[in-house]
C-alpha positions as CSV (number, residue, x, y, z in Angstrom):
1,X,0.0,0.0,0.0
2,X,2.7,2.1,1.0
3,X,4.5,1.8,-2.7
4,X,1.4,2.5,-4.3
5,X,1.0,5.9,-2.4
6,X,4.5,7.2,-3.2
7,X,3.4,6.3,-7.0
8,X,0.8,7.9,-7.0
9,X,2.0,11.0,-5.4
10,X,5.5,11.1,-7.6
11,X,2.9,10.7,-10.6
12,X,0.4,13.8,-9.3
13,X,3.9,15.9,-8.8
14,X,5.2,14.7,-12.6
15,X,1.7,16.3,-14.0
16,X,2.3,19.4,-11.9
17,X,5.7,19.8,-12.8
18,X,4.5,19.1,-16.7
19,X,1.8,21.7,-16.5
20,X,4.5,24.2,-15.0
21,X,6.2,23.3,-18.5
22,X,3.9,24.3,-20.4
23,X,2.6,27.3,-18.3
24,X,6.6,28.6,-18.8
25,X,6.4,28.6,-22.6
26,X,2.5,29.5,-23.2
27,X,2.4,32.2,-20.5
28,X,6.3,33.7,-20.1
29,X,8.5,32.5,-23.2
30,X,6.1,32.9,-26.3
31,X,4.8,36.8,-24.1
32,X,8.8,37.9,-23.6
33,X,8.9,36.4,-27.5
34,X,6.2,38.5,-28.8
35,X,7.1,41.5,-26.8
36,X,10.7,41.6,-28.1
37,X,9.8,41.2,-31.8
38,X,7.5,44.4,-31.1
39,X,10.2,46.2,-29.7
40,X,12.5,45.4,-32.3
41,X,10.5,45.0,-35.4
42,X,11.0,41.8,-35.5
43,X,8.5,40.0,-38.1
44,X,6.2,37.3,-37.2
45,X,4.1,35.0,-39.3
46,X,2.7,31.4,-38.3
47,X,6.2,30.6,-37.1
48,X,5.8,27.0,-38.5
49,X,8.8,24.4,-39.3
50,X,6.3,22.7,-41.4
51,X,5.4,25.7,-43.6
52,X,8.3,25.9,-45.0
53,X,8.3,22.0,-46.5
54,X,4.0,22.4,-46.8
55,X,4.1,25.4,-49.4
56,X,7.4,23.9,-51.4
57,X,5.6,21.0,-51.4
58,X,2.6,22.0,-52.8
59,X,4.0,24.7,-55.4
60,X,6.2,21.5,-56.3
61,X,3.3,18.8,-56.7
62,X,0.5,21.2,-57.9
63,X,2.1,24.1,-60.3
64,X,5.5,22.5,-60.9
65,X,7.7,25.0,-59.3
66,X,11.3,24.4,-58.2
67,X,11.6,24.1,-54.4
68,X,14.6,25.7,-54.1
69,X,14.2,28.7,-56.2
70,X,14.6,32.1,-54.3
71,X,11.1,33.0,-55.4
72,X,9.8,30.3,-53.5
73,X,12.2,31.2,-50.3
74,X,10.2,34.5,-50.6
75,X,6.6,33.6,-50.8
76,X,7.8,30.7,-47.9
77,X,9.3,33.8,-45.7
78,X,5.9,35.6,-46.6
79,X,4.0,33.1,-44.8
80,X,6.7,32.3,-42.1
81,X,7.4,35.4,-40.9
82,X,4.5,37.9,-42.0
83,X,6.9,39.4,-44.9
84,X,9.8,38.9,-46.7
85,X,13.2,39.4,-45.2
86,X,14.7,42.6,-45.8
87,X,18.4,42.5,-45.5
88,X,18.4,46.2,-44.7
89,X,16.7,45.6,-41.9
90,X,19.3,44.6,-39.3
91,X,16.8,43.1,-36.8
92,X,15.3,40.7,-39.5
93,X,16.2,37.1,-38.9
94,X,18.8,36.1,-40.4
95,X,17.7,32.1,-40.9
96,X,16.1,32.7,-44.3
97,X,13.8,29.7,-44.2
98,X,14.2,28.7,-47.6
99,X,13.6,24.5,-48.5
100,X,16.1,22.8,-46.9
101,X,15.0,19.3,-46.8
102,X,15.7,16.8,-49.7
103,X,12.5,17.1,-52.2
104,X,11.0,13.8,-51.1
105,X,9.9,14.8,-48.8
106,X,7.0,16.0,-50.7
107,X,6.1,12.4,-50.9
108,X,5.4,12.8,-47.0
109,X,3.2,15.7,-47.2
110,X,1.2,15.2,-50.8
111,X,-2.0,14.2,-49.2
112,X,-1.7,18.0,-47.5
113,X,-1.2,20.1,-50.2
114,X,-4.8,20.8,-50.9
115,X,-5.6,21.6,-47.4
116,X,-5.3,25.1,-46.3
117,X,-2.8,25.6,-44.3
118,X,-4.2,26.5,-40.9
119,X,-6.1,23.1,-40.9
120,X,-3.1,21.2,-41.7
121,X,-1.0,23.2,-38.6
122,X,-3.7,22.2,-36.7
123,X,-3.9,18.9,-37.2
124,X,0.0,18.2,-37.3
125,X,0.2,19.7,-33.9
126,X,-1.9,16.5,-32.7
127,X,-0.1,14.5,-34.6
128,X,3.4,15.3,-33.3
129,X,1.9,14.9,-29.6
130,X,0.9,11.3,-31.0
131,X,4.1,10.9,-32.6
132,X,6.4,11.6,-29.0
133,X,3.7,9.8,-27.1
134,X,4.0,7.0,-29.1
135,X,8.1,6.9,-29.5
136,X,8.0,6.2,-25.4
137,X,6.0,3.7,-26.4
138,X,8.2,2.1,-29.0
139,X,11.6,3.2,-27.0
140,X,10.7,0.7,-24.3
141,X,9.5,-1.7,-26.5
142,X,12.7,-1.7,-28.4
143,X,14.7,-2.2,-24.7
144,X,12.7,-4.8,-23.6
145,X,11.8,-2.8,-20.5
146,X,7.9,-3.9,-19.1
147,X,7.1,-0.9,-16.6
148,X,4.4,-0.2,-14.3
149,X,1.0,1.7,-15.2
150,X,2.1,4.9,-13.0
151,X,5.9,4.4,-14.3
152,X,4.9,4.3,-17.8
153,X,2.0,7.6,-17.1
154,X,5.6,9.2,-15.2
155,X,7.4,8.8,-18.8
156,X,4.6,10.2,-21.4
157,X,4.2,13.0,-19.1
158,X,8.1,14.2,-18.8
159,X,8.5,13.3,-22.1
160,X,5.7,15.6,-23.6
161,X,6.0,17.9,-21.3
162,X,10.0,18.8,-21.6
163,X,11.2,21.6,-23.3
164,X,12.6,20.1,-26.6
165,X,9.0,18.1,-26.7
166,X,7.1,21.6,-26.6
167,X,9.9,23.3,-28.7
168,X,9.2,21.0,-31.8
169,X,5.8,20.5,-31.0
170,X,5.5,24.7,-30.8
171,X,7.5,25.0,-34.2
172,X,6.1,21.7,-35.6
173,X,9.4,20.7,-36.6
174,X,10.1,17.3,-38.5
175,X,12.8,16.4,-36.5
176,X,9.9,15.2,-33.4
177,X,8.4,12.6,-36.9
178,X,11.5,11.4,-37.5
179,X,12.8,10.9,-34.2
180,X,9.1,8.6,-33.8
181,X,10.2,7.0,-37.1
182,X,13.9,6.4,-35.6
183,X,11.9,4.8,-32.2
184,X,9.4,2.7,-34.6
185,X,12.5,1.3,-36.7
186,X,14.6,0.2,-33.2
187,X,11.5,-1.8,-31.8
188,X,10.9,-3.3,-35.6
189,X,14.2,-4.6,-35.4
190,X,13.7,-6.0,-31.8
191,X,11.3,-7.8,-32.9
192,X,12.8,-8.9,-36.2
193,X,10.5,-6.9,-38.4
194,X,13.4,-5.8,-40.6
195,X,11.8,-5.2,-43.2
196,X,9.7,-2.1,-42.1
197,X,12.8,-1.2,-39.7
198,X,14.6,-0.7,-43.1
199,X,11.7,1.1,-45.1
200,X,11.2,3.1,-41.6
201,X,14.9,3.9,-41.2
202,X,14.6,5.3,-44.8
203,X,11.9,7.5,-44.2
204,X,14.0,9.1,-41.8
205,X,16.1,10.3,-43.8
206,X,13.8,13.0,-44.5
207,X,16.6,14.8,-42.1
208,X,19.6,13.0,-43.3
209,X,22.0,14.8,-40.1
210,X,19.9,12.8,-37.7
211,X,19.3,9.3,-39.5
212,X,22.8,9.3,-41.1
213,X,24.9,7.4,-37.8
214,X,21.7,5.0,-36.9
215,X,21.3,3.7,-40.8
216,X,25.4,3.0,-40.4
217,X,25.1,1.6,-36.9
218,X,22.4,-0.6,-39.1
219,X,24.7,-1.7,-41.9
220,X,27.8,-2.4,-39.4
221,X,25.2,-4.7,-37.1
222,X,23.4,-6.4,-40.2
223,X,27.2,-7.7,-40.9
224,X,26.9,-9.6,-37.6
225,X,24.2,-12.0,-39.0
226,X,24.1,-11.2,-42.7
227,X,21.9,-14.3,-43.5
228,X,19.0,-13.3,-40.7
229,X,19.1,-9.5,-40.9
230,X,19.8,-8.8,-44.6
231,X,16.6,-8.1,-44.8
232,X,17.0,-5.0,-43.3
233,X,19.5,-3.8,-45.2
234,X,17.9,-4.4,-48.6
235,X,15.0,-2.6,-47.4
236,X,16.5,0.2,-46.2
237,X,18.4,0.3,-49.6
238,X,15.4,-0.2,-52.0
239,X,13.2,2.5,-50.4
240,X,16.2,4.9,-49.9
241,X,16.5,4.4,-53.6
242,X,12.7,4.5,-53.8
243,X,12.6,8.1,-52.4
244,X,15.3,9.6,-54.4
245,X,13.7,8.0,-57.6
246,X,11.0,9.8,-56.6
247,X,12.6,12.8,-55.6
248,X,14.1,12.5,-59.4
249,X,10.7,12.5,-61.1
250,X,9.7,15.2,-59.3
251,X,12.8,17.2,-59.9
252,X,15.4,16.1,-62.2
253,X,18.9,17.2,-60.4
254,X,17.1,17.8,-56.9
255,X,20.4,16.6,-55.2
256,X,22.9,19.1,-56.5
257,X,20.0,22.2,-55.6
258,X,19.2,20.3,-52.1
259,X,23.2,20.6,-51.4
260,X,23.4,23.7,-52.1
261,X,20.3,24.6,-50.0
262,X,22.0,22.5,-47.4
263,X,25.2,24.8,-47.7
264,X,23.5,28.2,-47.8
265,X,21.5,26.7,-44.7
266,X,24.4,26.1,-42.6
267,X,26.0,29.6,-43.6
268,X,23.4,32.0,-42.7
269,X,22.3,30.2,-39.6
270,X,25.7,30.9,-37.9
271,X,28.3,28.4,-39.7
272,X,27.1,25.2,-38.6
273,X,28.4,24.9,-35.3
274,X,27.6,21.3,-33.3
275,X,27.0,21.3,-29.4
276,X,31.3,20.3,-28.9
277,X,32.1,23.0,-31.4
278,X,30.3,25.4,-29.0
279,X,31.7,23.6,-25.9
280,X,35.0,23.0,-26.9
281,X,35.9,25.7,-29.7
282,X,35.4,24.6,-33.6
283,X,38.8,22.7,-33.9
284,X,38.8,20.8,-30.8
285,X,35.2,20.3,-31.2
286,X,35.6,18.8,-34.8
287,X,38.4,16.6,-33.2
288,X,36.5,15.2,-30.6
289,X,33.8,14.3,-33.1
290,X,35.5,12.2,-35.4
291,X,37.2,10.3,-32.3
292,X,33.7,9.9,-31.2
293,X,32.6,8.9,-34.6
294,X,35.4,6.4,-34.4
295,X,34.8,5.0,-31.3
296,X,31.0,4.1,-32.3
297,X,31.7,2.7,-35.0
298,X,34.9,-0.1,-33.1
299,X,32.3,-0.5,-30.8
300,X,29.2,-1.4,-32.8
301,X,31.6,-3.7,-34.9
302,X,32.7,-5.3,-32.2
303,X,29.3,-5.7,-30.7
304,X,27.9,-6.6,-34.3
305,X,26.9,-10.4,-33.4
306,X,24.6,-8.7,-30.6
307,X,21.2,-10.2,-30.7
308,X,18.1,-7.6,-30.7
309,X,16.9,-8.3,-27.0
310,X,20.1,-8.6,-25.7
311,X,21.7,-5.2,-23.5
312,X,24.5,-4.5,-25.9
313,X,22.1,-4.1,-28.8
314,X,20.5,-1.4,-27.0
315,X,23.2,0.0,-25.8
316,X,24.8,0.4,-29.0
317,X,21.8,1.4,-30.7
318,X,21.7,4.0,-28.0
319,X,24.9,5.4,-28.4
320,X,24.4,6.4,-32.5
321,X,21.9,8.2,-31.3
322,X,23.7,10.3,-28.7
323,X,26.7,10.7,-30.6
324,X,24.6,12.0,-33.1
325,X,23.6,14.8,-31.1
326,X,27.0,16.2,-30.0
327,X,28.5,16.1,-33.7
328,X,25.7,17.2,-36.0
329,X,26.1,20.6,-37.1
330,X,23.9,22.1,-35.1
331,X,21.9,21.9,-31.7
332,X,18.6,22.9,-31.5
333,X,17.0,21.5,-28.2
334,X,14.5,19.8,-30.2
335,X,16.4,17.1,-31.7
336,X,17.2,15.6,-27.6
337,X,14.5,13.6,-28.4
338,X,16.5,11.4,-29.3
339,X,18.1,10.8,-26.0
340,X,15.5,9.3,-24.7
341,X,16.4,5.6,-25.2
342,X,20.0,6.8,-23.8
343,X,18.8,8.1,-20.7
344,X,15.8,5.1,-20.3
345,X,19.2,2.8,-20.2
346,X,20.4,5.3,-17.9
347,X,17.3,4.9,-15.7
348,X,17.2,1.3,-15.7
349,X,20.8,0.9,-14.5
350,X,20.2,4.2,-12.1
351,X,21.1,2.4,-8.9
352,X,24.0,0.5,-9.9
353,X,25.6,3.7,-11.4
354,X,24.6,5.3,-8.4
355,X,26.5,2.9,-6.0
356,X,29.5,2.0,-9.1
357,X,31.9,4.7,-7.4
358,X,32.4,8.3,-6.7
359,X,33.2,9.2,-10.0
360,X,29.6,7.4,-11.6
361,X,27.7,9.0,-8.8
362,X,29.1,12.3,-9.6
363,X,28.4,11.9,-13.1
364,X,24.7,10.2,-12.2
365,X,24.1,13.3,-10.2
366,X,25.0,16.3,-12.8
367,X,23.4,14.3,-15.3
368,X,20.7,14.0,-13.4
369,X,20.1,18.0,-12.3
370,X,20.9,19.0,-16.1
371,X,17.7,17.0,-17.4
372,X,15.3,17.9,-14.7
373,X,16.2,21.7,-14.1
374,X,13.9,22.4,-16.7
375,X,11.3,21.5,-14.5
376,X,12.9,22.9,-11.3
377,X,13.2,26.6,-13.4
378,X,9.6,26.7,-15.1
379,X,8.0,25.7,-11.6
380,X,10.0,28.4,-10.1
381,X,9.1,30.9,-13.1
382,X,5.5,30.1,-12.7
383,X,5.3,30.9,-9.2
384,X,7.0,34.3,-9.3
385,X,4.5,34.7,-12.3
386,X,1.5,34.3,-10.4
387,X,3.0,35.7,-7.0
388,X,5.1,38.8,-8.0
389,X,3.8,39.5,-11.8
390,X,4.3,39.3,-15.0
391,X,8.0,41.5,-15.3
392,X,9.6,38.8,-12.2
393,X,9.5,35.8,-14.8
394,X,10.3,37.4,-17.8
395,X,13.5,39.0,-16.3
396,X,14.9,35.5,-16.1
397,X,13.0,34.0,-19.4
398,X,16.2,31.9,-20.4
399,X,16.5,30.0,-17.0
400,X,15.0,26.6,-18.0
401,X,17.0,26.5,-20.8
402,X,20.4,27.0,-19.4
403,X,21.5,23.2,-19.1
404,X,20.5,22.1,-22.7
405,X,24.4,22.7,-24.2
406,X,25.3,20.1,-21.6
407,X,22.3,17.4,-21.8
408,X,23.9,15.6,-24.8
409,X,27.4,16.0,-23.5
410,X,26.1,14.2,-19.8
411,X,23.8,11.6,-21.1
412,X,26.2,10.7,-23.3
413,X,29.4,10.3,-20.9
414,X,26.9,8.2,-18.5
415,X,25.7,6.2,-21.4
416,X,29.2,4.9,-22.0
417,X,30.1,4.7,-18.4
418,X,26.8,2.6,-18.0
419,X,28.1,0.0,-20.6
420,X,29.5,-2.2,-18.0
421,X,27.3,-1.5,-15.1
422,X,24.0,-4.0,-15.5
423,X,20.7,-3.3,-15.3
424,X,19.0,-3.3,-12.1
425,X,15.9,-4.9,-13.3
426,X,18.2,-7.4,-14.9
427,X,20.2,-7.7,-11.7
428,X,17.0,-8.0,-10.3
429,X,16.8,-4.6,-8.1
C-alpha cells in the first residue's frame, strides 16, 4: 500500500511539474517572444517548421515549381514570418527559411497540399503529440523494459512535457516525426520486423543529419548475422532508392540544388556549429567528433553479433543516437529527443551507477540535475509569475533552458560509463 502511495504521489507531482512546463512557454517564453519582436521589429508570421516544407511541397506537386528557387524562399518567408526578409533591416532574422530538406519529402506531405494551411497546422500539432507519445511507447519496446502503469504515465508525461518536446511541437518541426520514425525502426528490429525497420529507417532520412549514424550503426550490425538480418539492409536500400527516384521525377537534379540549399542553410544560420564546437571551440570540437565517430563505429563492430533483446544491442543502438547529437552541425534542443532511449538505459541501471563509485555517482548526479532543471526553473518561473507578476519571470525568461548545451554532452558520458554496469531490473533490483 505504502509503494502504491508514493506512485501515485510522484505521478500527481510529474503532472504538476508538466503543466509548469507548459505554463513557462504558453504564459512567459512565447509573451517575452512577442514582446521583443515588437520592440525590435522583428517580423512574425505562423512561425511553422512545417510551412516551409508544406508550401514547397505543394507549389512542387500542384504548379511544378522548383523548391529551391529564391522566389519560392520569398513567398515561404511571406507566410513564415508575415513578410519577406529585408536585409536592410538589421533586426530581420537572419535564418532565411528557404527549403532545406531533400525534395522527397513532398512524398510525405502530398495528401496536405490541398488543405489550407491552418487546418493542416492544426492537425499536425496532434499529430506530433501522438508521434512523441508513441516513441515512449516504442523506445521501451525496443529495450525490452515492461514498466508499471504509473511508471509508464511518469514517462509520457516528462516526455511531452519537456522543453525540446514543446519546442518542436510549438515549431512543428520534423525532426519530433523522424525521431518517432527512428523509435518505430529500433522496436521493428527488436522484434525482427526488418523489413519495415529498413523502409522506416529510410523514411528518416527526410533529415539525413539525424538518421545518417543509426542507418550505419544498421549496416555495421546487419554484418553480424548477414543471412537473418539482410533483410534489413535491402529494405533500407530499395526504399532509400525508392525516395530519391521519386525525388528524381519530381525534380530532375534535386540533389545538387538540395546541397546547395544544405550549404546556404548552414552559412546564414551561424556556420554550422555542433553542441562540442560550442563547448569545446570549432577545432577541438571537430576533433573530438571524429574520435567519437570512431569510437561508435569499433564498438558497434565489435558488438555486431549482438542479438536484438540482448543489453548491448541497446546499448549500441543508443549510443548512435547520442553521438549523433554532440556532432551534428547544429543543436537545436528539439532534436534531444532522441536521447530518450540513452537516458531510459540510464534509468534502468540508475542504482548500480549510483552505488559503481564516486566518480559514476558524480556523473549520475550532474546528469541528473541538467535534465530535470527544466522543470525545477519553469516551476519556479510560474510561481514568481502568479506571485510577484508578470515583469519577475520574464527577467529570467532563459533560465529553463540554461543546461540544454550540456544534456547531450552528460547523457552521453553516462551512457558509456553505464556500458559495463548492469541493469538493475536485470540484476533484479
Amino acid at each position: 500500500m505504502g509503494s502504491r502511495i508514493r506512485l501515485t504521489v510522484c505521478v500527481v507531482l510529474v503532472a504538476l511539474a508538466s503543466v509548469s512546463n507548459w505554463l513557462y512557454v504558453n504564459r512567459i517564453l512565447k509573451p517575452r517572444q512577442v514582446a521583443e519582436s515588437k520592440a525590435h521589429d522583428i517580423p512574425r508570421g505562423n512561425l511553422s517548421d512545417l510551412y516551409p516544407r508544406w508550401l514547397g511541397s505543394r507549389e512542387l506537386l500542384l504548379h511544378h515549381r522548383d523548391p529551391y528557387s529564391d522566389a519560392i524562399t520569398r513567398e515561404i518567408q511571406a507566410g513564415y514570418y508575415g513578410r519577406a526578409l529585408d536585409p536592410e533591416r538589421p533586426n530581420d532574422p537572419k535564418d532565411q527559411q528557404a527549403f532545406a530538406y531533400p525534395v522527397y519529402v513532398a512524398v510525405l506531405l502530398a495528401p496536405t497540399v490541398e488543405t489550407p494551411f491552418w487546418i493542416v497546422q492544426k492537425v499536425f500539432f496532434w499529430l506530433l503529440m501522438a508521434a512523441t507519445a508513441g516513441s515512449v511507447l516504442l523506445w521501451l519496446n525496443a529495450l525490452g523494459w515492461r514498466v508499471s502503469c504509473a511508471a509508464l504515465a511518469i514517462w509520457l508525461l516528462l516526455t511531452l512535457s519537456c522543453l525540446p518536446a514543446i519546442q518542436g511541437i510549438k515549431l512543428q518541426q520534423l525532426s519530433l516525426l523522424v525521431a518517432a520514425l527512428i523509435a518505430g525502426a529500433m522496436s521493428a528490429l527488436a522484434r525482427r520486423h526488418y523489413v519495415l525497420a529498413g523502409m522506416l529507417l529510410a523514411l528518416a532520412t527526410i533529415k539525413p543529419q539525424l538518421a545518417a549514424l543509426p542507418i550505419l550503426w544498421l549496416c555495421i550490425w546487419v554484418t553480424g548475422d548477414w543471412r537473418t538480418r539482410r533483410h534489413a539492409f535491402w529494405s533500407l536500400l530499395v526504399s532509400a532508392a525508392l525516395l530519391v527516384a521519386a525525388g528524381e521525377l519530381l525534380l530532375p537534379g534535386w540533389i545538387h540544388e538540395f546541397r546547395a540549399a544544405l550549404a546556404a542553410y548552414y552559412h546564414y544560420t551561424g556556420g554550422g556549429k555542433s553542441v562540442l564546437d560550442v563547448a569545446l571551440t570549432t577545432l577541438w570540437g571537430r576533433l573530438v567528433s571524429a574520435i567519437l565517430v570512431g569510437m561508435l563505429m569499433v564498438r558497434s563492430w565489435q558488438l555486431r553479433s549482438a542479438d536484438e533483446r540482448s543489453a548491448a544491442f541497446q546499448w549500441s543502438f543508443a549510443l548512435s543516437l547520442a553521438v549523433t547529437l554532440v556532432v551534428i552541425p547544429m543543436f537545436a534542443p528539439y532534436n534531444q529527443l532522441l536521447l530518450l532511449p540513452a537516458i531510459m538505459i540510464i534509468a534502468r541501471s540508475f542504482r548500480r551507477l549510483w552505488t559503481k563509485n564516486l566518480g559514476s555517482r558524480f556523473l549520475v548526479g550532474i546528469t541528473a540535475l541538467a535534465v530535470f532543471f527544466q522543470w525545477i526553473a519553469a516551476a519556479a518561473l510560474v510561481v514568481a509569475l502568479v506571485f510577484m507578476g508578470r515583469s519577475t519571470g520574464r527577467d529570467v525568461w532563459e533560465l529553463p533552458f540554461y543546461p540544454s548545451l550540456a544534456i547531450p554532452i552528460v547523457v552521453l558520458a553516462l551512457l558509456l560509463l553505464a556500458y559495463r554496469v548492469p541493469s538493475d531490473e536485470a540484476a533484479g533490483v
